[in-house]
Each structure stands twice: as C-alpha cells, then as structure tokens.
N, C-alpha and C positions, 0 to 999 in steps of 0.2 A: 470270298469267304462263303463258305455252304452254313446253311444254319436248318438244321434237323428238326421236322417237327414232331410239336409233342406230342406223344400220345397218351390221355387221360386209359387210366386202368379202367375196365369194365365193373360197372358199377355190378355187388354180389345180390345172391338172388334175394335175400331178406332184405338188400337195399330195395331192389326191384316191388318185391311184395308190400312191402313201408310205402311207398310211394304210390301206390295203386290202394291200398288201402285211407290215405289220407287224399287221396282224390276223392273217392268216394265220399269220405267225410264232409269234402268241400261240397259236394255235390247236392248232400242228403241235405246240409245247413243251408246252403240257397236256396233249394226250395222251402223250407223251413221260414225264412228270413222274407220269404217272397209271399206264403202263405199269411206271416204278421201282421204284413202290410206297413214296413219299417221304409221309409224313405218315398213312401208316396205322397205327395203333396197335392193339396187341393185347393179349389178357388182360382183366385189370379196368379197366385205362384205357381201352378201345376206347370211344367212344360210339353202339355198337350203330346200330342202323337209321336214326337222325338224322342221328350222322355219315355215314354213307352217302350220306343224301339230298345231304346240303349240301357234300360236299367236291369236287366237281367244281367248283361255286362260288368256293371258294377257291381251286383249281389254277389255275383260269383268270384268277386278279388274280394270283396270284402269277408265271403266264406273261406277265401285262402287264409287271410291275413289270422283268420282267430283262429282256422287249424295249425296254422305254424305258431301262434303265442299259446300254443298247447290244447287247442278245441277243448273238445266235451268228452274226449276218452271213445269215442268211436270206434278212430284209425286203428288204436291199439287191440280193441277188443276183435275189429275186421282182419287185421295182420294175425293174432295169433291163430282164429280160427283160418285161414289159409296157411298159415304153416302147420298147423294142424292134420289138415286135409291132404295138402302136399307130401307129408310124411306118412300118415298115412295109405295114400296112392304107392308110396314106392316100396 
C-alpha cells in the first residue's frame, strides 16, 4: 500500500506578513518585559548565573503567549503598514 504525502498549501502572503508582523510584536514585548524587570528574583531565591542565562528564553514564550491572547495591537497596526508599503511598491 503507497500512502501519498501530504502536502500543506503554501501559507498566502498576508498570512506570511501576520506572522512576521506578530514576531516582531513578541520581540518588541520581551524587551519591554525585560526592561520591567518582571520575573527577576532577588536574594536567596535568585538563581544566580543560570537564571540569567535562560530567562530571556522565557520572556520571549511568554511575549508569544500574550501576542497570540491578542497582545497590545502592535502586529496589526505593523501588518497593515506592510501591506501598505507592499501595495504600494507594486
């Protein structure tokens, strides 16, 4: 028995642009999130040098997690100005 694999449709270019636009949102928010100083722990709880290394790591899932429960309106306002530009150009 052959079994055909699938092939996902190419994501279209406003998908393309949504998605590059809400990275950047994630992007802008972890720094943001990193400037507040949210999740820094001090004293004997801190975890020294490790946590250091890896908590940029976590700012950054957790700036996904709030752009995808709809962020701050960023992505959308980054998206239209690229399609904008993009129409624009052509």
């Amino acid at each position: 028995m052959d079994i055909a694999p699938i092939t996902l449709p190419a994501p279209s270019r406003h998908d393309q642009l949504m998605a590059k636009a809400e990275e950047l949102e994630a992007t802008f928010l972890a720094e943001m999130l990193a400037h507040s100083g949210l999740g820094e722990m001090q004293g004997a709880f801190g975890g020294g040098q490790g946590e250091a290394q890896f908590t940029s790591f976590l700012r950054q899932e957790q700036a996904k997690l709030i752009v995808q429960q709809g962020g701050m309106g960023l992505a959308e306002l980054i998206f239209n100005s690229m399609v904008e530009a993009e129409n624009g150009a052509a």
